[in-house]
C-alpha positions in Angstrom: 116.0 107.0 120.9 115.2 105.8 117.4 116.3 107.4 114.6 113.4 109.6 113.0 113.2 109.2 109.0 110.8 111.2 106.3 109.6 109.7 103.2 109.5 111.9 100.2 106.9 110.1 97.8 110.5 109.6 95.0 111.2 106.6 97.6 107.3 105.8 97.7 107.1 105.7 94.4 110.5 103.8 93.4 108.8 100.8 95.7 106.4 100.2 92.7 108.2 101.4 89.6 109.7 98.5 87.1 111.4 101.0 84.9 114.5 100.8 87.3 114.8 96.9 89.0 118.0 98.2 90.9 116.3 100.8 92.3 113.0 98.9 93.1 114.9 96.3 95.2 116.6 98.8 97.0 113.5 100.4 97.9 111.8 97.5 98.8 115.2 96.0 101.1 115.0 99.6 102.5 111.5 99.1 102.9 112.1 96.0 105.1 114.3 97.9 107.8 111.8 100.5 108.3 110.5 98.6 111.6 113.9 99.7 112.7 112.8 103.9 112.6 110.3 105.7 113.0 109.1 106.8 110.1 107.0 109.8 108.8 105.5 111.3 105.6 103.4 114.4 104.7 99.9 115.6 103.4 102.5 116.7 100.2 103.5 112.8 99.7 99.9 112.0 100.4 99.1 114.4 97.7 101.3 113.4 95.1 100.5 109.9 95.6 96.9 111.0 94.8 98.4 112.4 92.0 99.4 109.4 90.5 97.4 108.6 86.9 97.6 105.1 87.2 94.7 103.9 89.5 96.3 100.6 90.7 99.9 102.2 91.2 98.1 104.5 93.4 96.5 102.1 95.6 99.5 100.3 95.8 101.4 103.2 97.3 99.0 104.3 99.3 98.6 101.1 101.2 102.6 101.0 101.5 102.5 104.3 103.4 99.4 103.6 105.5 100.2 103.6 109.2 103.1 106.0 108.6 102.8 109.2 110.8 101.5 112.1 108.3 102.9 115.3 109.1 101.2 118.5 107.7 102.7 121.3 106.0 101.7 124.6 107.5 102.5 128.0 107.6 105.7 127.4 108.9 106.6 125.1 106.5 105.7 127.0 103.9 107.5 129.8 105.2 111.1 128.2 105.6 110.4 126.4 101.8 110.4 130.0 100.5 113.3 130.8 102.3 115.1 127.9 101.2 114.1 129.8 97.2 114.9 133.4 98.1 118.2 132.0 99.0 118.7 130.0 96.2 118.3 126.8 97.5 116.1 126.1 95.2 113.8 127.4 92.5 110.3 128.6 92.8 109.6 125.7 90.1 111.3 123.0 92.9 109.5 124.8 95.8 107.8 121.3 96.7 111.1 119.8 97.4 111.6 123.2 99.7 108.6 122.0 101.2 109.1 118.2 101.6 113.0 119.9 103.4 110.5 122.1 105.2 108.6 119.6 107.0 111.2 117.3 107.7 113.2 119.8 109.6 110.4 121.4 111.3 109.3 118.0 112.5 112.5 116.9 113.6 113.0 114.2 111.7 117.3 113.4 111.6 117.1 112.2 107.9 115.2 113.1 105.1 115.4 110.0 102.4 115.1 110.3 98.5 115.7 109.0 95.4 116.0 112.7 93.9 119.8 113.0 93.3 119.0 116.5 90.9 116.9 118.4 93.7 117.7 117.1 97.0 120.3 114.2 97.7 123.7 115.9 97.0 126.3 117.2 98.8 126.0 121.4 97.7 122.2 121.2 98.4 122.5 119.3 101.7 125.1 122.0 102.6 123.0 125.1 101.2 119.9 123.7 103.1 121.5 123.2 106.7 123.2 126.8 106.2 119.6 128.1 106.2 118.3 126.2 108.8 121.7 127.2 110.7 120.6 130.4 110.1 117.3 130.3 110.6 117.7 128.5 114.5 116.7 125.2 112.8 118.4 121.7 113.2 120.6 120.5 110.0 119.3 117.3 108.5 120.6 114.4 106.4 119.5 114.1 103.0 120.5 110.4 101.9 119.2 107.7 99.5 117.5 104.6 100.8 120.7 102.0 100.6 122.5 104.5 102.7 120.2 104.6 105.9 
């Protein structure tokens, strides 16, 4: 059984972004191993990456995610993203990243990867987000950043 991985769009995006060179070749070495898992984003990263003002960054992100599995985020993600925030996971501002935890989980996926250190990779959130899903009859779930898978 191959290891199941989710995308959230911080590791999509860090593919393309110059501002950090470290970063971007860590992405992009990441990027190389992927044929190694199998790998799955949402219709939230899709959105995002839609999002993106910059036509041609756009384009180049969403051909780097084309023929990943999309997940979608339904009611029951939704539902277990606000729980994450009426426990204090996170905050209704963060809810997203409730919701990118949300679908990962729900999905099955064994790892969730990310390049957002504030909201999601670090050890108290990891902890407070697999006491929920503990609590909730959910799996737990890695949160790591790219060099680490």
């Amino acid at each position: 059984m191959s290891v199941r991985l989710y995308l959230d769009t911080s590791v999509v995006s860090a593919r393309v972004d110059d501002r950090l060179p470290e970063r971007r070749q860590a992405t992009v070495d990441f990027w190389g191993r992927l044929t190694e898992y199998e790998v799955a984003i949402s219709e939230l990263t899709l959105a995002e990456i839609q999002a993106t003002a910059d036509p041609a960054l756009r384009q180049e992100m969403e051909a780097s995610v084309r023929g990943f599995e999309v997940l979608p985020v339904g009611v029951e993600s939704r539902r277990l993203a606000q729980e994450y925030v009426r426990r204090g996971v996170f905050s209704p501002a963060t809810l997203d990243d409730g919701v990118h935890v949300a679908v990962a989980v729900l999905s099955r996926r064994h790892v969730l990867v990310s390049w957002n250190f504030r909201h999601l990779v670090n050890r108290r959130r990891r902890a407070l987000i697999n006491e929920v899903n503990i609590l909730a009859g959910f799996p737990t779930i890695e949160i790591v950043a790219p060099p680490e898978v």
